[in-house]
C-alpha positions in Angstrom: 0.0 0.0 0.0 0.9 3.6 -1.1 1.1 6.5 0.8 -0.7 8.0 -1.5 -3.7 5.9 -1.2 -4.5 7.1 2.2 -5.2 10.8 2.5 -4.8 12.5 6.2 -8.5 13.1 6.5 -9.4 9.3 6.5 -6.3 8.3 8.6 -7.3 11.2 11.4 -10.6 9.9 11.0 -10.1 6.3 11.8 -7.5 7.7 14.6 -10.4 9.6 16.2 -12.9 6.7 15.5 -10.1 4.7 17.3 -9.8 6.9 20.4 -6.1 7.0 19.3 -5.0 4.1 19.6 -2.0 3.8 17.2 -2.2 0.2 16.7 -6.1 -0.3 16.5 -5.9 2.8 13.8 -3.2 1.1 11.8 -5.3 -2.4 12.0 -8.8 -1.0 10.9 -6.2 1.1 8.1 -5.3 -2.3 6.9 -1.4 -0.9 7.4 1.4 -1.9 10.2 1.5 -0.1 13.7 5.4 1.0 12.4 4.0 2.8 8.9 1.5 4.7 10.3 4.4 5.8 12.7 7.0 7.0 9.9 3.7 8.5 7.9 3.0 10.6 11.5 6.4 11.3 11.8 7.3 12.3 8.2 4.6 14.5 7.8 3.4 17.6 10.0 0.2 18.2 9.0 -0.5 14.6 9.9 1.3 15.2 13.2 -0.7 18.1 13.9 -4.1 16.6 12.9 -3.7 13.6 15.0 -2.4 15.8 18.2 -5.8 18.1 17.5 -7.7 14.9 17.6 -5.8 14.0 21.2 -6.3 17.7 22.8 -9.5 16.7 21.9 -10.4 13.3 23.8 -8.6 15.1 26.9 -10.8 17.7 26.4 -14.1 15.2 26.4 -12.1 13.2 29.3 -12.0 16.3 31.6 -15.7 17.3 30.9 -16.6 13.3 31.8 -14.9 14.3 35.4 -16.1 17.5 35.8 -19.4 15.7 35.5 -18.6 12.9 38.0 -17.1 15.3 40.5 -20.6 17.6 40.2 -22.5 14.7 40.9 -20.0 14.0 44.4 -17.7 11.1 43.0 -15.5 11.3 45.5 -12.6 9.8 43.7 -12.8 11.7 40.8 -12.6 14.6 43.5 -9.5 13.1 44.8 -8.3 12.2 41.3 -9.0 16.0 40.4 -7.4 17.7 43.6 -4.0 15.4 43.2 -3.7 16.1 39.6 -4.5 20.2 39.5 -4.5 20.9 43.1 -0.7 20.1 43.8 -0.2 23.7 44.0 -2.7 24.2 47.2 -0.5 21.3 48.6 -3.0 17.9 47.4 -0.2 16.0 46.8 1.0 12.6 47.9 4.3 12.5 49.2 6.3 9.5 50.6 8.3 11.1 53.5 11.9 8.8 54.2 13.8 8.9 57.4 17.6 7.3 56.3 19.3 8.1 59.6 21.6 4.9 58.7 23.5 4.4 55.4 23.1 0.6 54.7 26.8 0.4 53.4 28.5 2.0 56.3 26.2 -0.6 58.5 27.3 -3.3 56.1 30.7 -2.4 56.7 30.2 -1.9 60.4 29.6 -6.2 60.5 32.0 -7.3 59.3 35.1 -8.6 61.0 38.0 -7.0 61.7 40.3 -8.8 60.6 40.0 -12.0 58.6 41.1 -15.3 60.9 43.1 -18.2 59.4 
């Protein structure tokens, strides 16, 4: 199969179609996962038609969780404050205490000197 044969309106609509997935797009194109790839890559206007179409599901995604967090979904509440609340300080963080450094305790056991 030609490039030629497959204009950038079809291929962005199968991509959308698709949810853009690369390797369901390239399947239901009839074409490997790796073609459509150097066809994206080789060509802008491509590039920038499929990005358009994946601003676009994140778009949809967000209004799907501002719905869910109007209705009281907790979690996507959670999901919501963790993701663009980290500046008001909802973020996880895994606090460490290393008071001991396991090599110097490693060293610490063994033997002085080494017995015949």
């Amino acid at each position: 199969m030609k490039r030629k044969d497959f204009p950038n309106e079809r291929i962005v609509q199968v991509y959308e179609k698709k949810a853009c997935n690369m390797s369901a797009t390239a399947a239901a194109l009839g074409l490997g996962r790796r073609t459509l790839i150097q066809w994206r890559d080789k060509d802008p206007k491509l590039a920038q038609a499929m990005a358009d179409v994946e601003e676009s599901l994140i778009d949809f995604s967000e209004s799907k969780l501002l719905e869910q967090i109007n209705d009281g979904n907790l979690t996507a509440i959670i999901f919501h404050l963790k993701t663009k609340g980290k500046k008001r300080g909802y973020v996880e963080k895994i606090e460490q205490d290393v008071t001991v450094n396991p090599f110097e305790k490693l060293m610490m056991e063994l033997p002085d000197e080494v017995e015949d």
